[in-house]
C-alpha positions as a Markdown table, in Angstrom:
| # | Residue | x | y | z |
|---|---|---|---|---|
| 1 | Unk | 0.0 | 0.0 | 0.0 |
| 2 | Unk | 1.2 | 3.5 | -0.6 |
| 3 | Unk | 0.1 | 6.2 | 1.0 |
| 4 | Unk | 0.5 | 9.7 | 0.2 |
| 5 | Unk | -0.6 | 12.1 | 3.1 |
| 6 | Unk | 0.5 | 14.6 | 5.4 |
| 7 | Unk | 2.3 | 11.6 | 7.9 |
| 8 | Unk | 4.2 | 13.0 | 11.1 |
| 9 | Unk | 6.1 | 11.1 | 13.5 |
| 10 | Unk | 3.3 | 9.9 | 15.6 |
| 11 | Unk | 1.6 | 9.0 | 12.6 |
| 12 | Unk | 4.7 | 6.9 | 10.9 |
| 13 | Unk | 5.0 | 4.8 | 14.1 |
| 14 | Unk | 1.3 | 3.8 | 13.8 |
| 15 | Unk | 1.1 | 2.4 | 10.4 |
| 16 | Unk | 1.9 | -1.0 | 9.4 |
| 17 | Unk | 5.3 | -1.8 | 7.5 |
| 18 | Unk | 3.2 | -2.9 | 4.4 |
| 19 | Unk | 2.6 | 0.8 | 4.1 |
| 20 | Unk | 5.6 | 2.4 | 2.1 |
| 21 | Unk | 5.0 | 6.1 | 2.4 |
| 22 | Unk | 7.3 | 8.4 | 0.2 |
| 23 | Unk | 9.6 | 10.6 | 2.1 |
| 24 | Unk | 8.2 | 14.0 | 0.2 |
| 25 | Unk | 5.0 | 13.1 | 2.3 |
| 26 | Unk | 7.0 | 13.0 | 5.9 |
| 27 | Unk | 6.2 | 16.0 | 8.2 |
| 28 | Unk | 8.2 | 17.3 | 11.2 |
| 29 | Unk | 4.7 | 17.8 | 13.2 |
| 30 | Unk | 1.5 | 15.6 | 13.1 |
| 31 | Unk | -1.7 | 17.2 | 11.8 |
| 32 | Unk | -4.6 | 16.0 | 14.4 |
| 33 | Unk | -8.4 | 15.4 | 13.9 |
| 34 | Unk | -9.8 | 15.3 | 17.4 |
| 35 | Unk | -12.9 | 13.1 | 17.7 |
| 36 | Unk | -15.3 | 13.4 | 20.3 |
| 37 | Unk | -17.7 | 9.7 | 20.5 |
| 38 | Unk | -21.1 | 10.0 | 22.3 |
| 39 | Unk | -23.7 | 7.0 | 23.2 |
| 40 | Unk | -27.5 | 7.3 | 22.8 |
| 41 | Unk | -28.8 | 8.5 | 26.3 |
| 42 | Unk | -25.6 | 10.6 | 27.1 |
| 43 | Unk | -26.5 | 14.2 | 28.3 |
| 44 | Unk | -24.4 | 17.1 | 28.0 |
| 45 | Unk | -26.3 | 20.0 | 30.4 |
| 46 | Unk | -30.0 | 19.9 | 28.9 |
| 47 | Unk | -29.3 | 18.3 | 26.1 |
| 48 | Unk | -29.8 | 14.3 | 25.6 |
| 49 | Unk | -28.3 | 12.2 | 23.0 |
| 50 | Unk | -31.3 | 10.4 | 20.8 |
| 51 | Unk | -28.3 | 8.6 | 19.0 |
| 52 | Unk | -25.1 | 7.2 | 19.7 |
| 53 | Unk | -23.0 | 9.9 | 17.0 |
| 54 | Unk | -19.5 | 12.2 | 17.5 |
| 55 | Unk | -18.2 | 15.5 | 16.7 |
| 56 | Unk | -15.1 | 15.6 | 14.7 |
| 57 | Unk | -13.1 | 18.8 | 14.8 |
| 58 | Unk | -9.7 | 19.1 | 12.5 |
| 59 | Unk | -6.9 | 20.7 | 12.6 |
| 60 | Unk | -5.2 | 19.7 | 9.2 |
| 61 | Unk | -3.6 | 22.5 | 7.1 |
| 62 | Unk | -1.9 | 20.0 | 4.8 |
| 63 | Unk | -4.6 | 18.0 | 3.6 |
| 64 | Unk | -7.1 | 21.3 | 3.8 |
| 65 | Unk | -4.4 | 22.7 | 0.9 |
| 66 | Unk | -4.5 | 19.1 | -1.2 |
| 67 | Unk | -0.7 | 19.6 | -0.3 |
| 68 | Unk | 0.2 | 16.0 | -1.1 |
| 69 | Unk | -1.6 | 15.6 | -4.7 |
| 70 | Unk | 1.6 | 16.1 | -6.4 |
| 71 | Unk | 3.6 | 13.8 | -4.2 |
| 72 | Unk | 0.9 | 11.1 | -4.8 |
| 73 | Unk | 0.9 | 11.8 | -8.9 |
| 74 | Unk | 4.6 | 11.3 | -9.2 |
| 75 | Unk | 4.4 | 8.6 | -7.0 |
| 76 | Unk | 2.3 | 6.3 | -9.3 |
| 77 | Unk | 4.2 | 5.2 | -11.6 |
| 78 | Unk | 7.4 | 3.7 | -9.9 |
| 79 | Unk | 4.3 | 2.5 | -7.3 |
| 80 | Unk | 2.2 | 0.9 | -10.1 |
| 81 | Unk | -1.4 | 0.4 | -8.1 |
| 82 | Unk | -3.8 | -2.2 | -8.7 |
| 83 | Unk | -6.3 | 0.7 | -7.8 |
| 84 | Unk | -6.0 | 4.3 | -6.2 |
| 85 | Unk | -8.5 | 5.5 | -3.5 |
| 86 | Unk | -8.6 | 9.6 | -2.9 |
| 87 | Unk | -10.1 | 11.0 | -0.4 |
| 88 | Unk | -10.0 | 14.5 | 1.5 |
| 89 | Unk | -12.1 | 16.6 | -0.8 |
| 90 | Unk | -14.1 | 17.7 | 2.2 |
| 91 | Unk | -11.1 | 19.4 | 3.8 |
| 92 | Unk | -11.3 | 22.1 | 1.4 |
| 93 | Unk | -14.4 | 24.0 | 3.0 |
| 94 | Unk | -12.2 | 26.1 | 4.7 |
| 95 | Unk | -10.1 | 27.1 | 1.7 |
| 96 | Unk | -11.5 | 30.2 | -0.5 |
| 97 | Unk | -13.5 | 29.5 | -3.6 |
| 98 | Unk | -10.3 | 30.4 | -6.1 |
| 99 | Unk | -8.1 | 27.8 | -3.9 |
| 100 | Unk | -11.1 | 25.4 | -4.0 |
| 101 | Unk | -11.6 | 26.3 | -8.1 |
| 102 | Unk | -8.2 | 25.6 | -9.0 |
| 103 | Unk | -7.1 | 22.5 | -6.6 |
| 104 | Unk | -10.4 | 20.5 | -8.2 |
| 105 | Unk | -9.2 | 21.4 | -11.4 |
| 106 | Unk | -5.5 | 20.3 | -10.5 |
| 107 | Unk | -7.0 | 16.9 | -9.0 |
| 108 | Unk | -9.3 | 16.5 | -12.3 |
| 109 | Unk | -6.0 | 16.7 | -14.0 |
| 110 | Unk | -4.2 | 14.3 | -11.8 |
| 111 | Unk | -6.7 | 11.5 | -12.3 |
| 112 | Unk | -6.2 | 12.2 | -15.9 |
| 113 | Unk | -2.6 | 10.9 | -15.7 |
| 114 | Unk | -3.5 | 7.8 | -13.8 |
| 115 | Unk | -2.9 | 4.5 | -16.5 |
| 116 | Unk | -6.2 | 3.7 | -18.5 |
| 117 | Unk | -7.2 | 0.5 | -16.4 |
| 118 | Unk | -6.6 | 1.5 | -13.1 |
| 119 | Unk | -9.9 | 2.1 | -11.2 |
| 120 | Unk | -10.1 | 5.2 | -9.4 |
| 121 | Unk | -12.3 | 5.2 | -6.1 |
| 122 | Unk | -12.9 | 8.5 | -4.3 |
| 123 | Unk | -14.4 | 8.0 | -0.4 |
| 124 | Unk | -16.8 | 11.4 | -0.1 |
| 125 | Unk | -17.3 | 12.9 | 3.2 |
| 126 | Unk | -19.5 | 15.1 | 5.4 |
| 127 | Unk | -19.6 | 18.6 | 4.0 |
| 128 | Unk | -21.8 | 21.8 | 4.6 |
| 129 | Unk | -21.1 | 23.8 | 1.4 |
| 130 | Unk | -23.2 | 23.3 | -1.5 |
| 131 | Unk | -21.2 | 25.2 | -4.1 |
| 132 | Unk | -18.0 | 23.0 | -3.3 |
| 133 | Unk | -20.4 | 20.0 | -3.4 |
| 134 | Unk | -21.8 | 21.2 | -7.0 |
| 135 | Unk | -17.9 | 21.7 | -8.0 |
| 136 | Unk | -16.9 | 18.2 | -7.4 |
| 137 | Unk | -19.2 | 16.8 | -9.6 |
| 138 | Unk | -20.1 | 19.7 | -12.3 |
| 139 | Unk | -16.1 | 20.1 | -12.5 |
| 140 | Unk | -15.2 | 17.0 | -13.6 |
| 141 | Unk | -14.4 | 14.7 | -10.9 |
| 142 | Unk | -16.7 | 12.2 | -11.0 |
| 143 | Unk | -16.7 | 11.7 | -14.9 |
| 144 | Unk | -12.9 | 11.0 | -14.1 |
| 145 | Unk | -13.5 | 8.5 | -11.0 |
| 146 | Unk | -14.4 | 4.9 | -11.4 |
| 147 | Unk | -16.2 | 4.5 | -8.2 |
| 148 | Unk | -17.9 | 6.5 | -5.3 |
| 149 | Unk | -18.2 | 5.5 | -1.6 |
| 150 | Unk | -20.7 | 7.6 | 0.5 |
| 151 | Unk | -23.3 | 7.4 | 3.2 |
| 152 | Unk | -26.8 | 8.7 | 4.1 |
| 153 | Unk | -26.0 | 12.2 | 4.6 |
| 154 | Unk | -23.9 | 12.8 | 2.0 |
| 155 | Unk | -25.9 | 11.3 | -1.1 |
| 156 | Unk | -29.0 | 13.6 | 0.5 |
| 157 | Unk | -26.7 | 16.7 | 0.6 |
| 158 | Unk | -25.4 | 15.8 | -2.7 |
| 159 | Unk | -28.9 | 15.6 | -4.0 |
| 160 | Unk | -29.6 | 18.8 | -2.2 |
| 161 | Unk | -26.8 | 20.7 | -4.0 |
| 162 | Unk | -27.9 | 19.6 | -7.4 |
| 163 | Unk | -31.4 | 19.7 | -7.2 |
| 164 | Unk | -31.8 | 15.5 | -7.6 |
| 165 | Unk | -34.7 | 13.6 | -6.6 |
| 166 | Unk | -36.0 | 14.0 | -3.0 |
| 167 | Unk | -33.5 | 17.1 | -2.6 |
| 168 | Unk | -36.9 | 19.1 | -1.2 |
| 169 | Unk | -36.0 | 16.7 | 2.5 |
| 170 | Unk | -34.5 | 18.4 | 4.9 |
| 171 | Unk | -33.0 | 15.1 | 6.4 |
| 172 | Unk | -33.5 | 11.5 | 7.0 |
| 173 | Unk | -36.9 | 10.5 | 9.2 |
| 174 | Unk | -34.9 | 7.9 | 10.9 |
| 175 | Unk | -33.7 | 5.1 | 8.6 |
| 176 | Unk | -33.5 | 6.2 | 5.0 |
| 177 | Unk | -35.9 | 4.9 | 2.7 |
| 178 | Unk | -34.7 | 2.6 | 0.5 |
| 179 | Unk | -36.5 | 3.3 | -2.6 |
| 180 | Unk | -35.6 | 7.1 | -1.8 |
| 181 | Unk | -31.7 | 5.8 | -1.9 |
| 182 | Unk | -32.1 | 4.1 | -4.7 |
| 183 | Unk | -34.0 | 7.0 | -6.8 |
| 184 | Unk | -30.9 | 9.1 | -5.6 |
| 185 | Unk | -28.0 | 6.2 | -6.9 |
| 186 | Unk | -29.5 | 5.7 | -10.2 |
| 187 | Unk | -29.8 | 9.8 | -11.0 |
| 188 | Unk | -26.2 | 10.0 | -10.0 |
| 189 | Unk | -25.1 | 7.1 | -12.3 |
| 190 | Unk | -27.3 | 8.5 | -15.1 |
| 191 | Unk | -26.6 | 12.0 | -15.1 |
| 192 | Unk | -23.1 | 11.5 | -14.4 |
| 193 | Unk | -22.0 | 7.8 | -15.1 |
| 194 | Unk | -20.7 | 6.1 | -17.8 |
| 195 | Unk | -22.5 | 5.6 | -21.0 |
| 196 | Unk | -23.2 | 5.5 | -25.2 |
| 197 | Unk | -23.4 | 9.5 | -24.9 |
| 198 | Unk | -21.5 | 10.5 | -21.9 |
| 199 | Unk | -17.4 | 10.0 | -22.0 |
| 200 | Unk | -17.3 | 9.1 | -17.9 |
| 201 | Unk | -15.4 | 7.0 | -16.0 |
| 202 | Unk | -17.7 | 6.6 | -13.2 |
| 203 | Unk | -19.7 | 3.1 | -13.0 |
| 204 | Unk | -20.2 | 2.1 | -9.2 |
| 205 | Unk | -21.5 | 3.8 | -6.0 |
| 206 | Unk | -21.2 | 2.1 | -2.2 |
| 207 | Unk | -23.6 | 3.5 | -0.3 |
| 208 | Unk | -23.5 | 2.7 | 3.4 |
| 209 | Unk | -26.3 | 3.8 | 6.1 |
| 210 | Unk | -26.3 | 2.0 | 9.4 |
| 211 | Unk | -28.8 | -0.6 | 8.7 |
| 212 | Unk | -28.0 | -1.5 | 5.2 |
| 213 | Unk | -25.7 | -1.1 | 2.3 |
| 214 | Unk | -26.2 | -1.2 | -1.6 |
| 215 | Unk | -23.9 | -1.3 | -4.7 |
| 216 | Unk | -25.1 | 0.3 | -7.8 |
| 217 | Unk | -22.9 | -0.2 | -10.9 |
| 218 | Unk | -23.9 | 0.5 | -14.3 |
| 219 | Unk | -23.8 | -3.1 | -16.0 |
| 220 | Unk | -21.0 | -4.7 | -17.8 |
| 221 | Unk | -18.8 | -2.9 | -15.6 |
| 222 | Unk | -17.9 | -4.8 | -12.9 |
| 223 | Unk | -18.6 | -8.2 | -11.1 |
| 224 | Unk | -18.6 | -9.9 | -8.0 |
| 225 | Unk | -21.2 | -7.3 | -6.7 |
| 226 | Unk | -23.0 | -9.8 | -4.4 |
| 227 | Unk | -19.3 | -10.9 | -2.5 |
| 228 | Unk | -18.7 | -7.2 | -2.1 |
| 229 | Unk | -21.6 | -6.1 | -0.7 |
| 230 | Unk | -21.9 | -8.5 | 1.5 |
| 231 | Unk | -18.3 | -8.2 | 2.7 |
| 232 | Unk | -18.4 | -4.8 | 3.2 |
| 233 | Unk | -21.6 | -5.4 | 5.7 |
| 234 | Unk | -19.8 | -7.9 | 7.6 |
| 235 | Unk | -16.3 | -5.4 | 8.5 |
| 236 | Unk | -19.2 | -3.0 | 9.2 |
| 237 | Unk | -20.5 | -5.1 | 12.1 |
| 238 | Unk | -16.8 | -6.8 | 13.0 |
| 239 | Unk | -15.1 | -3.5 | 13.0 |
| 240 | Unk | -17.5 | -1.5 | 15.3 |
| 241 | Unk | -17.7 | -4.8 | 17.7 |
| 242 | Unk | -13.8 | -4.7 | 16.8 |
| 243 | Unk | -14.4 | -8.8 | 17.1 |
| 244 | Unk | -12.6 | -11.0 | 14.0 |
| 245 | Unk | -15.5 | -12.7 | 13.2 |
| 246 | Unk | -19.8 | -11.3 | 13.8 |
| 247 | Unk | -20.0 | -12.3 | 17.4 |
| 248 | Unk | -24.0 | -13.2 | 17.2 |
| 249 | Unk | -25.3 | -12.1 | 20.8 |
| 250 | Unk | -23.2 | -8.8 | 20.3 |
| 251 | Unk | -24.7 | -7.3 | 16.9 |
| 252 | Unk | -28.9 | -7.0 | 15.9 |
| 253 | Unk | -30.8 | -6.8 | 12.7 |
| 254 | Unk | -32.5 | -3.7 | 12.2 |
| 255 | Unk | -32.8 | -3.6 | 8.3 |
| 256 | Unk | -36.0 | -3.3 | 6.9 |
| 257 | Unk | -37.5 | -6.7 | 6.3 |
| 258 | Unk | -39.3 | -5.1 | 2.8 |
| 259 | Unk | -39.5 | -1.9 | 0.7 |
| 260 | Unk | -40.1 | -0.8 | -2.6 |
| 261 | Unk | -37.1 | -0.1 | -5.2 |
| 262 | Unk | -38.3 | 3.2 | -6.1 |
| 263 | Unk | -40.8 | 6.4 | -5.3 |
| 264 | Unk | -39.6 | 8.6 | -8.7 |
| 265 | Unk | -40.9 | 5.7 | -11.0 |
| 266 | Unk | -43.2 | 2.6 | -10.3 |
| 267 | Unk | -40.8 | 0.6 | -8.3 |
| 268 | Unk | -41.0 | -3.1 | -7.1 |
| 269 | Unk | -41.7 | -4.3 | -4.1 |
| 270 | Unk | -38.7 | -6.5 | -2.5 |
| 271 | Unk | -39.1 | -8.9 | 0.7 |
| 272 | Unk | -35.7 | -9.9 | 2.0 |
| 273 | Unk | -34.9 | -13.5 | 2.4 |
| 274 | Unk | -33.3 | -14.5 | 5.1 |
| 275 | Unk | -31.6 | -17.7 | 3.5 |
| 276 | Unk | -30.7 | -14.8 | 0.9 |
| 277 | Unk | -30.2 | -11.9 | 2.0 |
| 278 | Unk | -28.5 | -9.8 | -0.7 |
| 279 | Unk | -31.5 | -8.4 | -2.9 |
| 280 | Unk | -31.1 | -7.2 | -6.4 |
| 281 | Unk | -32.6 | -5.2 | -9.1 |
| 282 | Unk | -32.6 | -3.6 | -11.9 |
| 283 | Unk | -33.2 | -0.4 | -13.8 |
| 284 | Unk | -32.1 | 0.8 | -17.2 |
| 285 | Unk | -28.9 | -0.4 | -17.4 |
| 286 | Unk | -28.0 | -0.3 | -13.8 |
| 287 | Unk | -28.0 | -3.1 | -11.0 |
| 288 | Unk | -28.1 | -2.3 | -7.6 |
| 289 | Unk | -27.1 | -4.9 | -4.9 |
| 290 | Unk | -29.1 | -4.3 | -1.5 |
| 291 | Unk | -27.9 | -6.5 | 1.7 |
| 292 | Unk | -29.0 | -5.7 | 5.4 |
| 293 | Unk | -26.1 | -5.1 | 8.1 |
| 294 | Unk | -25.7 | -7.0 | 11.3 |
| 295 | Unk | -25.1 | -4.0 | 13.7 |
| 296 | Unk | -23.0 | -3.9 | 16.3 |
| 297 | Unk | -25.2 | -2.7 | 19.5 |
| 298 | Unk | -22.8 | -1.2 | 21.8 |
| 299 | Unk | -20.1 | 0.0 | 19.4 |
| 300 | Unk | -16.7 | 0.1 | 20.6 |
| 301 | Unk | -15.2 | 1.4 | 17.0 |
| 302 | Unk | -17.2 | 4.1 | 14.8 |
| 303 | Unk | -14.4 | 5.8 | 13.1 |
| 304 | Unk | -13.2 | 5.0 | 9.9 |
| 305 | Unk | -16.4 | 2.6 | 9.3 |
| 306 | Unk | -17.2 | 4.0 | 6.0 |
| 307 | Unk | -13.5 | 3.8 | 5.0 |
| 308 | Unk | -13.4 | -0.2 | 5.8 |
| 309 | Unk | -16.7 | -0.9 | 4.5 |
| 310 | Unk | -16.1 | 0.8 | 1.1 |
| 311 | Unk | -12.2 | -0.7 | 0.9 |
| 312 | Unk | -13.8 | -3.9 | 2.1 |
| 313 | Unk | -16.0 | -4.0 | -0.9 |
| 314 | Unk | -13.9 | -3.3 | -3.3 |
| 315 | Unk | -11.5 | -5.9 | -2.4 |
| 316 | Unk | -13.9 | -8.2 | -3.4 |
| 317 | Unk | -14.9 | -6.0 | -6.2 |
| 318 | Unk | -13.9 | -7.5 | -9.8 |
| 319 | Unk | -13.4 | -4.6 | -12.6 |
| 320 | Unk | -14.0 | -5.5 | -16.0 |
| 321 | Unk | -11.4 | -4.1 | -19.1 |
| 322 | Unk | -12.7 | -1.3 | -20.3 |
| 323 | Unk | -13.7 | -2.6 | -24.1 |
């Protein structure tokens, strides 16, 4: 693995010796994200917590500035990946809008100089600014990425930003409505994915909520969607626990047991099977993979779920040559 990032000394002792960082991304002080983990009940003066959830506050000038894009570009090609994961995009909220302007352009570039063949996966996160949201995918970057991992407030925001389906909710009434997800997934890979008309990169999405997952790839794209879906619930429920294997009395199913496919068109009705879990359907051209998650009821682990859920699945993900 190669990682190209702002890495300080604290950081360096951390990481595993399979991880070869270059010595252009070594720092002399550690950027910090301080992360502040709460339970469902907890109080905090007047306040009570309805859900277990965090605050994350960050103090990261490097990765705010996309300092290390040019590192990683040169790094590539002595490196040779299998596949390139970016992720970060979000840091740039604080920047101004010329800085944000031209770094998306710069990173639109980069991908452009990745080898033909070498899927390109960017992990979106939490942001509060619609223009920078609206940047990221009018400006190019996701016609250049092969693959998207987000979660339930993200895909609504990024709805929100470009006017998508269901963009009037304000937010999720509890667990998100599947066939709302899916309406969402399938404008995304239409408006923006690969196809006959449209010169885009971008054929699969991992969405990840609490209670479920689901793959959407444009078809002839990829395989293996069933393995990867399913893998990627299982780390969900085995990294929170932080147990090697789903520890049964330790984890509860709280998936919805049916739903339709769809509100924007007449969808199907699906009733999940418990012998077979993974659901799937189909709609124009796109398949989407739908498998409840085993969740872990008193979490030890929540950070950096989304990251090993959506590396998870793509390790089990099979990319098909581009023809």
């Amino acid at each position: 693995v190669l990682l190209c990032g702002p890495v300080g000394p604290k950081l360096h002792e951390l990481l595993d010796d399979n991880v070869f960082v270059p010595p252009e991304s070594l720092q002399e002080v550690d950027e910090f994200h301080l992360i502040l983990e709460y339970q469902a009940g907890e109080e905090w003066g007047r306040l009570k917590a309805p859900h277990a959830n965090r605050f994350i506050f960050s103090h990261d000038l490097s990765n705010g500035a996309m300092n290390m894009l040019e590192v990683f570009v040169s790094s590539l090609e002595e490196f040779q990946p299998d596949l390139v994961v970016l992720s970060g995009l979000h840091m740039m909220e604080g920047q101004s809008k010329e800085l944000q302007r031209k770094r998306l352009l710069e990173v639109v570039s980069s991908i452009s100089d990745i080898p033909t063949g070498i899927p390109v996966h960017l992990e979106l996160a939490s942001m509060t600014n619609k223009e920078l949201m609206r940047s990221i995918m009018h400006q190019q970057v996701f016609p250049a990425v092969t693959s998207l991992g987000l979660n339930e407030q993200e895909l609504l925001f990024l709805s929100q930003a470009a006017s998508g389906p269901h963009s009037s909710l304000s937010s999720w009434n509890g667990i998100p409505d599947v066939g709302m997800v899916s309406d969402i997934l399938f404008w995304i890979l239409k408006e923006h994915g690969r196809s006959k008309s449209r010169a885009s990169d971008l054929t699969r999405i991992h969405f990840h909520t609490l209670v479920y997952h689901i793959l959407a790839t444009v078809d002839g794209h990829w395989a293996n969607q069933l393995a990867a879906v399913a893998a990627g619930a299982r780390v969900a429920g085995t990294q929170a626990c932080a147990t090697d294997t789903i520890d049964a009395s330790r984890v509860s199913l709280r998936a919805p047991r049916e739903f339709m496919t769809s509100h924007s068109e007449a969808g199907s009705k699906i009733v999940i099977n418990p012998n077979e879990p993974v659901a799937e359907w189909h709609r124009e051209g796109i398949s989407f993979h739908f498998t409840p998650v085993l969740v872990c009821k008193d979490p030890i682990r929540t950070v950096g779920l989304g990251d090993a859920i959506s590396a998870e699945g793509l390790f089990y993900s099979e990319v098909r040559p581009r023809s």
